[in-house]
Phi, psi and omega in degrees: 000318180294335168302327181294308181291319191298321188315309203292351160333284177303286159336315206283283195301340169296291203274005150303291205282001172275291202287001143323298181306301179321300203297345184272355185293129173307137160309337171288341165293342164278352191205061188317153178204033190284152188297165167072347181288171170218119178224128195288102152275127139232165203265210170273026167240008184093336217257162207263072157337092175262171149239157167214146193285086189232150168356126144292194182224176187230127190254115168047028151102037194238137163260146199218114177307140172230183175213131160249189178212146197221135333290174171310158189276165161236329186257092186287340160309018164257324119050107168234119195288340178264006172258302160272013192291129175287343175216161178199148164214157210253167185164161175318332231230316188137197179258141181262094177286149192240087178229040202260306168292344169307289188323325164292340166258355164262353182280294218302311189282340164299324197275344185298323185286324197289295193297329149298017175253337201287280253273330202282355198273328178305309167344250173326340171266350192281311170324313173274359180269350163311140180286159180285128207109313189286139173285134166294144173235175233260129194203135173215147136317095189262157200241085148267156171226152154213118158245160204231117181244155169300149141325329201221142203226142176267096206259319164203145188259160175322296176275127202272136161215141171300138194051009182264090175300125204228169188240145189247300170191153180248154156191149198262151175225149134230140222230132195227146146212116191252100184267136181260125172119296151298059177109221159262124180290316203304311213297333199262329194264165185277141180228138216207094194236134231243134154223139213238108187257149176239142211212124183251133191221136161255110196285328166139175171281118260203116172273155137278088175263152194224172189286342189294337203153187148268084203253127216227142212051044185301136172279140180243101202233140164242156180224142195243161149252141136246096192274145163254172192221137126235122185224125181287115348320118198267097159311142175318154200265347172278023173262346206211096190279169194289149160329165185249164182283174134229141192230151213199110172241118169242168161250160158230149155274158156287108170094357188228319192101182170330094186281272182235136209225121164240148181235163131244101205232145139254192189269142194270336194227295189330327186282340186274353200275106178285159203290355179252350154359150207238073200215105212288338185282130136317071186280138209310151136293172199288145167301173127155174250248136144238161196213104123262134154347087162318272168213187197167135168231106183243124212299130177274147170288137205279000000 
């Protein structure tokens, strides 16, 4: 008997300690950078994503791991900071993406789009409400964005923990729709100032299968935004529903990196548009997006 309980003992103090290792695996095994690797993404339209493992640059006497990507991005409202990030650095605290002017620049084009899609379809409604006989008059709808992101956005912390929610990046936008052509632009325009915080949880682990493979003990991380609105002239707030999320599941493997990524987003100003609104346009539903793992190679360190 006494034999029995020490076997099962023994069995107990193992298999605490295997999940002790799991639970302590660094984060940088989730998100590899040896020079020359590389990996083939693709997306849910067919089209094909490389990265490559390249020189850093060194910032305030720091070296800082890059990527490039083929092809170039052209359009940033496709800008995805877990798709593209250009520098990262690895440390005691976890990993970092050095994305804050990227980021600022796929929110300013995102948001950009949106709000010329608002103003030209307002256009077009001021327009058909004139009486008939009256001359149109010569008129447009402008457009400012300006945002401001943290530099380094937190992709994973050092300690990998389940259900343990981390602040990711903050950003802040101001927002104009300015008509030109009626009157004092002061008197007329809308001003919409937006902050959008992001927030990441590992939901837990996953085999994954991808065209690249099958990969088993995949990290299941989702990252959520939550935007508030304040906006000038401030309509009652039961005129005007919230902005919309975007929520974003990546995978990561041990050793391999980004297996696979689905996003969803919705619109930070469109969404706010209430759904009874006297508006002859449909306006889209939320984007998204998919990513998965092609082929791939990762180069050992030397």
């Amino acid at each position: 008997m006494l034999r029995k309980c020490s076997v099962a003992f023994i069995l107990l103090l193992v298999f605490s300690f295997s999940v002790t290792l799991l639970g302590i695996e660094p984060a940088q095994v989730y998100f590899p950078g040896t020079l020359e690797s590389f990996w083939v993404y693709e997306d849910h339209e067919g089209n094909e994503l490389t990265r490559v493992a390249i020189e850093g640059e060194e910032i305030a006497g720091k070296t800082y791991p890059a990527f490039s990507y083929e092809p170039e991005l052209e359009d940033w409202a496709d800008y995805s900071c877990f798709i593209h990030p250009s520098l990262y650095n690895v440390s005691e605290a976890g990993i970092t993406l050095v994305v804050g002017e990227e980021v600022e620049n796929g929110v300013n084009a995102r948001l950009k789009k949106e709000m010329d899609m608002f103003a030209e379809v307002l256009s077009q409604e001021m327009l058909t409400q004139l009486p008939p006989g009256v001359e149109i008059p010569n008129f447009n709808l402008h457009v400012d964005v300006e945002a401001e992101a943290h530099d380094h956005l937190f992709l994973l912390p050092d300690t990998i923990t389940i259900n343990e929610e981390w602040d990711v990046n903050q950003i802040e936008v101001k927002a104009k729709i300015i008509p030109e052509g009626l009157g004092d632009p002061n008197n007329e325009q809308l001003k919409v100032d937006f902050t959008i915080v992001e927030t990441g949880i590992v939901v837990g682990t996953e085999t994954v299968e991808t065209i690249a493979g099958t990969f088993e003990d995949c990290l299941k991380v989702e990252y959520r935004t939550e935007t508030t609105a304040v906006m000038t002239p401030n309509p009652p707030p039961e005129e005007v529903a919230p902005s919309g999320e975007t929520v974003t599941t990546v995978w990561f493997a041990p050793n391999v990196g980004i297996v696979k990524l689905h996003q969803i987003s919705g619109y930070m100003f469109l969404d706010m548009i209430p759904e009874d609104a006297d508006f002859s346009f449909t306006f889209p539903p939320p984007t998204e997006k998919t990513l998965e793992l092609k082929r791939y190679e990762i180069k050992t360190a030397e």
